[in-house]
C-alpha positions as CSV (number, residue, x, y, z in Angstrom):
1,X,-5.6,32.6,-6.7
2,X,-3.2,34.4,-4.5
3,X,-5.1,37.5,-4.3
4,X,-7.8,35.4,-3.1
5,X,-6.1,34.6,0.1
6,X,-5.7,37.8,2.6
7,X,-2.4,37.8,4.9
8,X,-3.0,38.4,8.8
9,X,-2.6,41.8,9.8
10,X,0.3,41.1,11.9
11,X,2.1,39.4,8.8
12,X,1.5,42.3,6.8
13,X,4.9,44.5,7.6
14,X,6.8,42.0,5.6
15,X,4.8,43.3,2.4
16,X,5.6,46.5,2.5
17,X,5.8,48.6,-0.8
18,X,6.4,52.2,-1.5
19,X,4.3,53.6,-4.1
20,X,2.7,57.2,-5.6
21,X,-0.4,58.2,-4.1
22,X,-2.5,57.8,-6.8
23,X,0.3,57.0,-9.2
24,X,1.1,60.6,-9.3
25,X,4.9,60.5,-10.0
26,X,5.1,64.2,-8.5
27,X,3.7,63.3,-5.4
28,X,6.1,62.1,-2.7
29,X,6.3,58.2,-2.1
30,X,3.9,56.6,0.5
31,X,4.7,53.1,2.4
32,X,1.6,50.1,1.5
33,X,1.0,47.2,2.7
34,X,-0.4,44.4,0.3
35,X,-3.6,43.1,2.3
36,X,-3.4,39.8,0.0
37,X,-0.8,37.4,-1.2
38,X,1.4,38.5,-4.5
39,X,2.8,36.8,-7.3
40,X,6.8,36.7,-7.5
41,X,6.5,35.9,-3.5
42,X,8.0,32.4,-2.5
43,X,5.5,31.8,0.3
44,X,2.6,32.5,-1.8
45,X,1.8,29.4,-3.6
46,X,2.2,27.3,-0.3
47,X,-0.3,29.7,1.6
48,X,-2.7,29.7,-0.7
49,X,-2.5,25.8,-0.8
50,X,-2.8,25.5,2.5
51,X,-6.1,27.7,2.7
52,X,-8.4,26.3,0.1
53,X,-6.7,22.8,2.0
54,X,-7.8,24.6,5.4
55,X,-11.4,25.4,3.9
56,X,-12.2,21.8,3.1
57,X,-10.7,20.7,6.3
58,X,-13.3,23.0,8.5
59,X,-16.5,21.8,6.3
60,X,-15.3,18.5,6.5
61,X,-18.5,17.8,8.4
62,X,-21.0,19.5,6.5
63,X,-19.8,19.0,2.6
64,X,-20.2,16.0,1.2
65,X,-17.0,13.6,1.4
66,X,-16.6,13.3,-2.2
67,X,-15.9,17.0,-2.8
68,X,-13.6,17.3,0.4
69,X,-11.7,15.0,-1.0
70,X,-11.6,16.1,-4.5
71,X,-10.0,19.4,-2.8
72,X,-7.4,17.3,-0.8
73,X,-6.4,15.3,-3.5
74,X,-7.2,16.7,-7.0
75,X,-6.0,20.5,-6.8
76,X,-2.4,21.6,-8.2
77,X,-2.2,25.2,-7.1
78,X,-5.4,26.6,-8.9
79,X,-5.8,23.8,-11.2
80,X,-8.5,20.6,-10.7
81,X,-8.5,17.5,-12.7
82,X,-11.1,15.4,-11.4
83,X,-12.9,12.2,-13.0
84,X,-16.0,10.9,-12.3
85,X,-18.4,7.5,-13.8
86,X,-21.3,9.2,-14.6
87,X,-22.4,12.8,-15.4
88,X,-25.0,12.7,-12.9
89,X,-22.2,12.4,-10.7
90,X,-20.0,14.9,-12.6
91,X,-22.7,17.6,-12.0
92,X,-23.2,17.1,-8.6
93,X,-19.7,17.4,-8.2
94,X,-19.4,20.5,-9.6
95,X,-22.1,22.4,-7.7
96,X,-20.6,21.0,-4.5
97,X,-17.2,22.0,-4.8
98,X,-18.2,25.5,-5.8
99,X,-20.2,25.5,-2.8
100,X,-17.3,24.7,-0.6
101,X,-14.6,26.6,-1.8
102,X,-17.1,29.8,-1.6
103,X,-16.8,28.7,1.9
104,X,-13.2,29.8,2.1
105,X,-13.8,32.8,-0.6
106,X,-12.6,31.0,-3.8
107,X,-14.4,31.5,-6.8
108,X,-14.2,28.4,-9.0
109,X,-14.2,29.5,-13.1
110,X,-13.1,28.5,-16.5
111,X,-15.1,25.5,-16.0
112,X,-14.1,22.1,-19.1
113,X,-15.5,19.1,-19.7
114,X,-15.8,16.6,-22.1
115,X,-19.6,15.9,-21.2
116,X,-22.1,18.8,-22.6
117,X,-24.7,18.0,-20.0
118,X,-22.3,18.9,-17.1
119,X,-21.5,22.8,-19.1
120,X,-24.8,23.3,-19.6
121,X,-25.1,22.8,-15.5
122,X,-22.5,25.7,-15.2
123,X,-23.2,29.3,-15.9
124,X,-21.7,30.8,-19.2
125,X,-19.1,32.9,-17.1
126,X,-18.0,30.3,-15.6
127,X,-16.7,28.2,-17.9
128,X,-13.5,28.4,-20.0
129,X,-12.9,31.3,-22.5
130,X,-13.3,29.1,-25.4
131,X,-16.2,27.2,-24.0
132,X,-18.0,30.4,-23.6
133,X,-18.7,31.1,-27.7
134,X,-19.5,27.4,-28.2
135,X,-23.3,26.6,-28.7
136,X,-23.2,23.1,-26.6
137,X,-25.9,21.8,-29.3
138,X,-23.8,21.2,-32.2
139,X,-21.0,23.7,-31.9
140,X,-17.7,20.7,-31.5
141,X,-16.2,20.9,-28.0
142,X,-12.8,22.9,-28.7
143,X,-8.9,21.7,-27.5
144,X,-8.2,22.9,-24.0
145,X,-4.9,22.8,-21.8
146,X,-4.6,20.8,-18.9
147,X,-1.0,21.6,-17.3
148,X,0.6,21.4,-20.0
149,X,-1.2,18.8,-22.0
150,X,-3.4,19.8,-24.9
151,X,-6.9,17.9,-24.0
152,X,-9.4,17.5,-26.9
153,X,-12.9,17.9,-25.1
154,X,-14.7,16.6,-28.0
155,X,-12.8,13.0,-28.4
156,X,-11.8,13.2,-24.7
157,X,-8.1,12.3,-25.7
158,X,-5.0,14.1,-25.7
159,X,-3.3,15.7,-28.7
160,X,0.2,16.9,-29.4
161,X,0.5,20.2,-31.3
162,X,4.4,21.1,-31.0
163,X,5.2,24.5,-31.7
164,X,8.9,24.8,-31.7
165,X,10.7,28.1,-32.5
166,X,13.5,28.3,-34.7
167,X,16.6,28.0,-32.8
168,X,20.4,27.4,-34.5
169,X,22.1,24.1,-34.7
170,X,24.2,24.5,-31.7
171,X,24.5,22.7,-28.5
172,X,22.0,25.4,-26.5
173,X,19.6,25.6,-29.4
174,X,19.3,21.6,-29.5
175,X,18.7,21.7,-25.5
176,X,16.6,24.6,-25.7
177,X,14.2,23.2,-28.2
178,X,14.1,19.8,-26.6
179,X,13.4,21.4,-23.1
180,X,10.6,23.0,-24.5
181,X,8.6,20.4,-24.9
182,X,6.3,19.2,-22.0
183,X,5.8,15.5,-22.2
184,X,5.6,15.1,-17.9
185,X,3.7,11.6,-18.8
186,X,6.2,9.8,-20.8
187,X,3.8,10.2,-23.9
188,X,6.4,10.6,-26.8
189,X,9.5,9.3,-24.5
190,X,10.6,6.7,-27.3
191,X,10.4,9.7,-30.1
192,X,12.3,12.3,-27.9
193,X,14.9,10.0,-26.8
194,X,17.1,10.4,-30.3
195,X,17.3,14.4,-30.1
196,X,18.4,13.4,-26.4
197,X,21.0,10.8,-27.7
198,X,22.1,14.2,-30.4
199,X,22.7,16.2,-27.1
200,X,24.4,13.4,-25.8
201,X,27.5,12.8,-28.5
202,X,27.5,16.9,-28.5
203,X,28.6,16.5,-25.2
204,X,30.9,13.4,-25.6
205,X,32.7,15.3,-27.9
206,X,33.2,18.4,-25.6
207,X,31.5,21.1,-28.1
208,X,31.0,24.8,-26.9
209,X,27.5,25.9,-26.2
210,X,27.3,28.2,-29.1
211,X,29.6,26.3,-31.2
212,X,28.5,25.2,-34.6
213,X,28.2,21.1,-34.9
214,X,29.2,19.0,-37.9
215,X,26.9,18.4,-40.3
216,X,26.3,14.9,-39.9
217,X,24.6,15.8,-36.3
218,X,22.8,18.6,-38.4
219,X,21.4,16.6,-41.0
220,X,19.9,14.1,-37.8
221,X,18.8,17.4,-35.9
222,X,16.9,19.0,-39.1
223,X,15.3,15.1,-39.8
224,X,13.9,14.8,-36.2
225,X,12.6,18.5,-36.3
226,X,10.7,17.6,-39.8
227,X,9.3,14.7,-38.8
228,X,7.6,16.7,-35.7
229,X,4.8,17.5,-37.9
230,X,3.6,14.0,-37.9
231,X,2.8,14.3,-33.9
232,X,-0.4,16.7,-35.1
233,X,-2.8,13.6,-35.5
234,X,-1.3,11.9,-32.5
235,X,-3.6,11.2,-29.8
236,X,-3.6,8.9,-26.9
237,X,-7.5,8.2,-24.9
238,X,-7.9,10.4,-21.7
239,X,-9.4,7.8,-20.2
240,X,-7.9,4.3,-18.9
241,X,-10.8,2.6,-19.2
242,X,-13.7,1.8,-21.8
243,X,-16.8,3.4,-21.7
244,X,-18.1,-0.4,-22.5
245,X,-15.5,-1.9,-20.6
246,X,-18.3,-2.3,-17.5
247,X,-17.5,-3.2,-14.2
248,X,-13.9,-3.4,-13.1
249,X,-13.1,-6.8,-11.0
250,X,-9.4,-6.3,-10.9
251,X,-6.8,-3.8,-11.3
252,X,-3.0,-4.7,-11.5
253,X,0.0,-2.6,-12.2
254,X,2.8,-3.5,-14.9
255,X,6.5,-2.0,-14.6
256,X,8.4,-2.9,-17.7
257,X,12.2,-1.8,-17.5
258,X,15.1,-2.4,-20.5
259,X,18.3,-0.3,-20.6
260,X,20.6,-0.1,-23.8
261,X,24.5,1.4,-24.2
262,X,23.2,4.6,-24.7
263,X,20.3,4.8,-22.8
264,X,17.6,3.1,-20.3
265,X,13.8,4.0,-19.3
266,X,10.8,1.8,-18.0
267,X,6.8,1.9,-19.0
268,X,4.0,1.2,-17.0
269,X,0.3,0.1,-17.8
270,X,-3.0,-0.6,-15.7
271,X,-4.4,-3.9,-16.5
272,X,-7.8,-4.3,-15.7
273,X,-10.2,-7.4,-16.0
274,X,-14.0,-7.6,-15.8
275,X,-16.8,-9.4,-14.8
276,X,-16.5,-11.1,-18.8
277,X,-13.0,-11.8,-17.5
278,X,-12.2,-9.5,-20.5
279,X,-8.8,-7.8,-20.0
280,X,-8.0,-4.1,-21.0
281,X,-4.5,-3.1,-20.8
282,X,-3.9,1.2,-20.5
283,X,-0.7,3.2,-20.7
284,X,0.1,4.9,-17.1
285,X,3.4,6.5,-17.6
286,X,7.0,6.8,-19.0
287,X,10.3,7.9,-18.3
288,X,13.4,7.6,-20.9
289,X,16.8,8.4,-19.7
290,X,20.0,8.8,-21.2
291,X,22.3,7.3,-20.4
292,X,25.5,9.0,-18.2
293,X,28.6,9.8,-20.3
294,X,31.2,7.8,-18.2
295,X,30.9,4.4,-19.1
296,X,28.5,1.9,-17.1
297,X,28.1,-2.0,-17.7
298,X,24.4,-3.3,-19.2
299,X,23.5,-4.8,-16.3
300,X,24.0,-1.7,-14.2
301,X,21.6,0.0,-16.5
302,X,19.5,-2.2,-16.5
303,X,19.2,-2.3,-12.5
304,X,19.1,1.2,-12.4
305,X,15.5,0.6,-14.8
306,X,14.5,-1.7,-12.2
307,X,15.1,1.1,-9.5
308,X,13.2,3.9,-11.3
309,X,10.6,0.9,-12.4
310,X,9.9,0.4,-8.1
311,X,9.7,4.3,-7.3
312,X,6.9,4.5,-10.1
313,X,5.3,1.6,-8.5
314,X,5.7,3.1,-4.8
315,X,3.9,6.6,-6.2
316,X,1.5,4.7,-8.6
317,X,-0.3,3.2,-4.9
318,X,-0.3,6.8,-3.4
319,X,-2.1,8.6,-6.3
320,X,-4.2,5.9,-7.9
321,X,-7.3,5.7,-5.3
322,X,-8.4,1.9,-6.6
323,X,-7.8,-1.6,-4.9
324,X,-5.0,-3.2,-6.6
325,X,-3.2,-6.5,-7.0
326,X,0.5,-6.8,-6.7
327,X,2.0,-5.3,-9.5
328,X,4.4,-7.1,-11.4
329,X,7.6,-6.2,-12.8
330,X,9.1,-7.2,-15.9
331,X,12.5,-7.7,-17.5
332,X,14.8,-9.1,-20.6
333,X,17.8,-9.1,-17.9
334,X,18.6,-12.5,-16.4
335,X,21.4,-11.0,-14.4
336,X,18.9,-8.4,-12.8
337,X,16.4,-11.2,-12.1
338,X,19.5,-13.4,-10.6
339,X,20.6,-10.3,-8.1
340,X,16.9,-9.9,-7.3
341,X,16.8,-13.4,-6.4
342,X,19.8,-14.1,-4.8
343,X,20.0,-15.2,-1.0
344,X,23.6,-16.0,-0.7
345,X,26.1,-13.8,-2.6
346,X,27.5,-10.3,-1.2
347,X,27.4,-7.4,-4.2
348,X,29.5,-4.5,-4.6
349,X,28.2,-1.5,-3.5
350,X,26.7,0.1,-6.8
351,X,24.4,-3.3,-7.3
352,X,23.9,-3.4,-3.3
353,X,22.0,0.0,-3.0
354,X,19.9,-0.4,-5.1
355,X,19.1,-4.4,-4.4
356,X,18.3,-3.1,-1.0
357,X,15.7,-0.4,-2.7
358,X,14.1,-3.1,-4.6
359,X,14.0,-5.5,-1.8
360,X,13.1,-3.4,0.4
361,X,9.7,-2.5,-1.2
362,X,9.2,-5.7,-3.4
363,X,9.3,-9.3,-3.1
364,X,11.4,-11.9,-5.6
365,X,8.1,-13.4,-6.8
366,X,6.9,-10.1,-8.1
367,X,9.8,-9.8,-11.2
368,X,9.0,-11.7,-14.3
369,X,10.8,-12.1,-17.1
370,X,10.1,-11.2,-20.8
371,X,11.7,-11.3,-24.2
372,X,13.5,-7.8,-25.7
373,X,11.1,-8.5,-28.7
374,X,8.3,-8.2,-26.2
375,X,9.5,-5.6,-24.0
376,X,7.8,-1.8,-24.5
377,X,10.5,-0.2,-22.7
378,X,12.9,-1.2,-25.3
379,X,11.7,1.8,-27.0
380,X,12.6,3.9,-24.0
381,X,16.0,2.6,-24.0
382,X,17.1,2.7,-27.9
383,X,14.5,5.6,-28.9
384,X,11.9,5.3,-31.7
385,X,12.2,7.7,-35.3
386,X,8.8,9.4,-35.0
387,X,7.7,7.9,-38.2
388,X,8.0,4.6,-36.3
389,X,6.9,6.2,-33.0
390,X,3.2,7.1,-34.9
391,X,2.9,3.5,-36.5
392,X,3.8,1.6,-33.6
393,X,1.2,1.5,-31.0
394,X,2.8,-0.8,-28.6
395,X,4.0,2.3,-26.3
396,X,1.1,3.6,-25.9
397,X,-1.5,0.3,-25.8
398,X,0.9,-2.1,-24.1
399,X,2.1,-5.7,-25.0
400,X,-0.6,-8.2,-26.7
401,X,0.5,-11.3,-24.2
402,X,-0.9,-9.1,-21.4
403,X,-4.5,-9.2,-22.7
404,X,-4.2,-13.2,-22.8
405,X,-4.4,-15.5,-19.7
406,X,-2.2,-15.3,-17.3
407,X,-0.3,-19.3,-17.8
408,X,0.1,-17.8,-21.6
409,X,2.4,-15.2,-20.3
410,X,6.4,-15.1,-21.0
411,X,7.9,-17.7,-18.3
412,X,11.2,-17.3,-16.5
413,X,14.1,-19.6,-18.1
414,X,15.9,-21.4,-15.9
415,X,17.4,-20.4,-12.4
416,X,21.0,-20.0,-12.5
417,X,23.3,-20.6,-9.5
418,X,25.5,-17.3,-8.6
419,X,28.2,-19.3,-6.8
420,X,28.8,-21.0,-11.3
421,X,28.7,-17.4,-12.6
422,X,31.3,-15.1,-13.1
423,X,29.9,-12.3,-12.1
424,X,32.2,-8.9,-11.6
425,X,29.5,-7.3,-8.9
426,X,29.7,-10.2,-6.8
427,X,32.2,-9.7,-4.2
428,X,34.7,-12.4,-3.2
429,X,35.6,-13.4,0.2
430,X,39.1,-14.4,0.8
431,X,39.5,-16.2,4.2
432,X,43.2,-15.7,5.8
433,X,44.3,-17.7,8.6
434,X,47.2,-15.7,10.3
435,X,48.8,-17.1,13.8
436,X,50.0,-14.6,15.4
437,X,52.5,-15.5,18.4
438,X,52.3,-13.2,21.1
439,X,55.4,-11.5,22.3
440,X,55.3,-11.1,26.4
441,X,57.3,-8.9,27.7
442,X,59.5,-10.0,30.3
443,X,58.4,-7.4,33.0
444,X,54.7,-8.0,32.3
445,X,55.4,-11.9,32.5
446,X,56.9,-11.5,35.8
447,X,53.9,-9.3,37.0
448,X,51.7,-12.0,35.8
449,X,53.1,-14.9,37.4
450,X,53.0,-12.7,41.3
451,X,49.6,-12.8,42.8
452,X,50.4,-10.3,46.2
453,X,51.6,-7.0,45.4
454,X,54.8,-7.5,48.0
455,X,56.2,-10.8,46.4
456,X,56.4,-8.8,43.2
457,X,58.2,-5.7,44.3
458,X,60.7,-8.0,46.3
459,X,61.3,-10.2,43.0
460,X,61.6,-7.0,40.9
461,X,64.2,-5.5,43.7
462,X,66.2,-8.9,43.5
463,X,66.2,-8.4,39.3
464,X,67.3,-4.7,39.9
465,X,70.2,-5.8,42.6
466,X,71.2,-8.7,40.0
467,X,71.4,-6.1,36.9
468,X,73.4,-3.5,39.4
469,X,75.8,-6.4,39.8
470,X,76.2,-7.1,36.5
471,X,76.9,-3.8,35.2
472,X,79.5,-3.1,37.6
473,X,81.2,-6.3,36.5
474,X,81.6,-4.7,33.1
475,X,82.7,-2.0,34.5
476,X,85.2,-3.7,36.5
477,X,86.2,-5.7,33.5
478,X,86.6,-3.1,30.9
479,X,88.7,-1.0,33.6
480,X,90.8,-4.9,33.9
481,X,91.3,-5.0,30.2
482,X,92.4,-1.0,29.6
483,X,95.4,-1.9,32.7
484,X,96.2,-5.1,31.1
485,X,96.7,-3.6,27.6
486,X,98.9,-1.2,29.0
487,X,101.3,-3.6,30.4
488,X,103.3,-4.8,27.3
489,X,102.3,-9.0,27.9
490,X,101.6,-11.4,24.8
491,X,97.1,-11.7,24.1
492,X,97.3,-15.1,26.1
493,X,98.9,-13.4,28.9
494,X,96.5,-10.9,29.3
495,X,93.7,-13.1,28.3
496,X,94.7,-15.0,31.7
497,X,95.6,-11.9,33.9
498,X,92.1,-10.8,32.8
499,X,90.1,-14.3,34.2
500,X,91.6,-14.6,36.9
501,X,91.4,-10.9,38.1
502,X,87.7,-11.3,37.3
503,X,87.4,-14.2,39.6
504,X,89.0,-13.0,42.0
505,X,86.4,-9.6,42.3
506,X,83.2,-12.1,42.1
507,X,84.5,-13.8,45.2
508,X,85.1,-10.7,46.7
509,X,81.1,-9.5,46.1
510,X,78.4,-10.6,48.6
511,X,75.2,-11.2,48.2
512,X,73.4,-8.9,50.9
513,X,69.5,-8.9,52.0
514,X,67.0,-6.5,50.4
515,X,66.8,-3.5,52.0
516,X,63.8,-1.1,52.5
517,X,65.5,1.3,49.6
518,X,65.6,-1.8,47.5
519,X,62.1,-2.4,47.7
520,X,61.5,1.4,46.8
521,X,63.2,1.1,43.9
522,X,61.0,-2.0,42.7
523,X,58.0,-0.3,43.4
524,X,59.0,2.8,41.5
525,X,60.3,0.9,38.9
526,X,56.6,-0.7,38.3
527,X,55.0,2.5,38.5
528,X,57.1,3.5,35.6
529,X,56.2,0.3,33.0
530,X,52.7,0.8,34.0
531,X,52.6,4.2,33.1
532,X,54.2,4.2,30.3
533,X,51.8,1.5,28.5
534,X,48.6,3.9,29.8
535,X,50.2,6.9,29.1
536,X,53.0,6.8,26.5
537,X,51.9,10.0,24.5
538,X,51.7,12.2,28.3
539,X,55.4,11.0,29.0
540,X,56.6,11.6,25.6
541,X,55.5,15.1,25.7
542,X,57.2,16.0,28.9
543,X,60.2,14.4,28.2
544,X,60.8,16.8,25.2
545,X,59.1,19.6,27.1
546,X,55.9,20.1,25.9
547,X,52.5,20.9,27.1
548,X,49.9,17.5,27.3
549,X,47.2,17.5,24.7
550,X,43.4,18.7,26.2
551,X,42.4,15.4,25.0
552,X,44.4,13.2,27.8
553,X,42.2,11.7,30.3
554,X,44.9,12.8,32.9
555,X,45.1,16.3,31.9
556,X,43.2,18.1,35.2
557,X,46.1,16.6,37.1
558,X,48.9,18.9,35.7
559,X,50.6,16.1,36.0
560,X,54.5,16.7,36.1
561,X,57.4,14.2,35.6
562,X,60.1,13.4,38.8
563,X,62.6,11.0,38.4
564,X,60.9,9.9,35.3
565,X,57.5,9.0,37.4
566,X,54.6,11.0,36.1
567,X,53.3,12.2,39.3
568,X,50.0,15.0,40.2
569,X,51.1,18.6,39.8
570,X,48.4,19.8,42.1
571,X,49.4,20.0,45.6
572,X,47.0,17.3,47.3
573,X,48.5,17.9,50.8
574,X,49.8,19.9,53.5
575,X,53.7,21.4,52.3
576,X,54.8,19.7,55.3
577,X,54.1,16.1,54.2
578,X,56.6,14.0,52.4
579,X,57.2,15.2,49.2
580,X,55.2,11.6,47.6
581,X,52.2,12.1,49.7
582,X,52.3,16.6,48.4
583,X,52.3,15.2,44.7
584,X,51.3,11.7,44.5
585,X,51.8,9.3,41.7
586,X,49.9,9.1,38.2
587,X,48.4,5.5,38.3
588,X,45.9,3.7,35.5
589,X,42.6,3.0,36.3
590,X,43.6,-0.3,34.9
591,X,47.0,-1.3,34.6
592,X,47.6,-3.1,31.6
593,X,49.2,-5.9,33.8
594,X,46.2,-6.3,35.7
595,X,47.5,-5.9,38.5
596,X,46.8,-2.9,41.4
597,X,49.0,-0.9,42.7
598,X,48.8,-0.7,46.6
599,X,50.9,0.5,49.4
């Protein structure tokens, strides 16, 4: 296919090759340019995708609609699996979409179908190499591979031939020869799952790669690889639906999820009903996972099935190109249905996530629940032995109750209230009422109780001139008491000496008005405690010395610290103004008194 698409002339420099002219070996090497798209290239499976997309895309209006959309939506690289009612259609189809993609330059071969009239409408070197030799009179329609999938034309079912190759009983030979086979639609999940749950235990146990295993794992490996055989007459229909089915009325979508301790998976079937009202119930697809080696609770599992259970569902309505109902999900967990439902309750975050997923793209009334004993995806969770996997059919061909009316089908028990449960995931709110008793501090309570700027700074000069005061009468009395110690009198001597020294120098200090250097000393004093509550990291840097972080707010103002004021670095003024007005004060945008400093 990629040599079918050509790269643009001015693309083709970041193709070049060196080769020998000729392939001469004694020649000397030439520089090429590869004119069309190679294999091993990253960008060539997306180019060529895009150009048989482009061809239908530019004959959108003169193809039929049916074909353009067949090349939109049924191609996988090189690879179209299209299905069609009747062969009249299948026929028509065919010539068509060779017709287009000639547009575009592809050549549409190996040709398969399961209907002989629509090979006989192809040429013989078109078809596919083994439908070539086949006389399409009575010659049986061989087994073909569709991506992986062996496809018996002449049933129009798929088989399973697994050919595995003989690998030793070690960890990598056990994941080599499970990787190996292809099962991308869930087919034999339940009958793969116990080599998985082998691969498992190898790893809980920590052996080597190439390590040898005991032999009570060998004995289970050498059992499932036996029993293989017994997938050879295996099949499962190709199609979903009947040939005598008839006309489809309804189509509805099943999700069935159930997790175990060791693993969890989900199923999903297309039910479809009639004109008859006859029901038909068809296997869609299957995952099985193991499940993770650290330890996780049932229920966890058991959402995470409900997860993977609403992404099928959410890909199921962008591939399948039929009207359909609201699909229904189904479950044997009454805690999953309980978390679904719930309204109230807040969930740890593991259950939250994926609550929100399932809420987000379903609705409450959409999960059902049903009985393990009923539940196909039990089989994904716990594995089947492949001699049970062949005899049980309920994989494949779905539950019986689904086929019955719909009031015959498994009913919900009873509601249960979170707020009685026990529940671990459900988080617990704890309501504490703490009164906190705000400290003021004394300065901003005296800021507050000032409304003009100029009652403030004189109250705040009358503390200062009351705390000068006070310290020199310390002074004065600890210089009392060192002379009086020195004198030789009893304690009660100098106890009195003392008092009445100290009342002496109190009558002896007066009380005189507030001066204009008082009031300056308020005001500087309130320039301080507001700075220091908006910038206490700014002042604690210069005092030891160190440069401001980028990240202050103040920073373009190189600010600089004078008589313990934070005040602007950056001359503002003339040199020839007073030295306040040259580097003026640092105030907040907001003092954290509320209060603005004016002048």
């Amino acid at each position: 296919m990629f040599y079918q698409v050509k790269v643009p002339e001015r693309d083709m420099d970041l193709l070049r090759f060196l080769w020998w002219p000729e392939g001469n070996l004694n020649n000397e090497l030439e520089e090429y340019k590869m004119t069309v798209h190679l294999f091993g290239a990253t960008s060539s499976p997306s180019c060529a995708s895009y150009a048989l997309k482009k061809t239908a895309e530019d004959a959108r209006d003169i193809a039929p609609e049916e074909a353009v959309n067949t090349v939109l939506n049924n191609f996988y690289v090189d690879d179209c699996l299209k299905s069609v009612a009747t062969e009249e259609q299948a026929i028509k189809l065919a010539k068509d979409l060779q017709t287009l993609c000639l547009k575009g330059g592809f050549h549409l071969t190996k040709w398969i179908s399961n209907s002989r009239a629509v090979l006989l409408s192809i040429s013989e070197e078109d078809r596919a190499i083994n439908q070539k030799d086949v006389d399409l009179s009575y010659d049986l329609l061989p087994v073909e591979r569709a991506l992986g999938v062996q496809w018996c034309t002449q049933t129009d079912s798929f088989k399973f031939q697994v050919n595995l190759q003989n690998k030793p009983a070690t960890r990598r030979g056990i994941l080599s020869v499970v990787s190996s086979i292809y099962d991308l639609l869930g087919f034999l999940a339940p009958a793969i799952l116990p080599a998985k749950f082998i691969l498992r235990e190898l790893c809980k146990e920590k052996y080597a790669w190439d390590q040898e295993v005991e032999i009570k794992y060998v004995r289970q490996w050498k059992k499932w690889m036996d029993d293989l055989q017994l997938l050879a007459d295996y099949n499962v229909d190709r199609c979903i639906k009947p040939p005598e089915f008839g006309q489809t009325m309804t189509a509805q979508i099943h999700h069935f999820g159930d997790a175990s301790e060791n693993g969890y998976g989900t199923v999903s079937y297309l039910l479809l009903t009639n004109k008859e009202n006859k029901r038909h119930c068809s296997f869609l697809m299957g995952k099985s996972r193991v499940a993770p080696l650290k330890p996780v609770t049932i229920p966890r599992l058991e959402l995470t099935a409900a997860v993977v259970a609403v992404k099928m569902d959410k890909m199921f309505k962008q591939e399948l190109k039929i009207p359909l109902k609201e699909s229904i999900f189904w479950t044997d967990s009454t805690t999953v249905l309980r978390y679904i439902a719930n309204e109230n309750a807040r969930y740890k975050t593991f259950v939250a996530n994926r609550i929100a997923v399932i809420r987000e793209h379903t609705q409450p009334s959409q999960w059902r629940y049903v009985a393990s004993a009923q539940n196909p995806a039990d089989q994904a969770s716990r594995g089947l032995t492949i001699e049970n996997f062949v005899k049980n059919k309920t994989w494949i061909q779905g539950p019986n109750f689904l086929i019955k009316p719909e009031h015959e089908w498994p009913k919900r028990p009873d509601e249960m209230d979170l707020s009685t449960c026990d529940d671990p995931e459900i988080k617990r709110c704890v309501a504490n009422c703490v009164i906190v008793e705000e400290k003021i501090e004394p300065v901003k309570r005296l800021v507050e109780h000032y409304s003009k700027w100029f009652n403030l700074k004189k109250a705040v000069a009358w503390f200062l001139r009351l705390k000068e005061m006070l310290m020199r009468l310390k002074e004065e009395r600890k210089a009392i008491q060192y002379t009086v110690s020195k004198s030789g009198h009893s304690p009660e001597k100098q106890k009195t000496l003392i008092e009445k020294h100290m009342k002496e120098y109190k009558s002896s200090m007066r009380l005189n008005p507030l001066s204009v250097d008082d009031l300056s000393k308020a005001e500087d004093e309130l320039i301080r405690f507001s700075q220091l509550k908006a910038y206490p990291e700014e002042l604690k840097a210069l005092y030891k010395n160190q440069l401001i972080k980028k990240s202050s707010k103040i920073i373009k103002l190189d600010p600089v610290l004078q008589e313990g004021i934070l005040r602007v670095g950056v001359c503002m003024y003339s040199a020839k103004c007073p030295k306040r007005q040259v580097h003026p004060d640092v105030t907040a945008k907001r003092p954290s008194s509320a209060f603005i400093f004016g002048s």
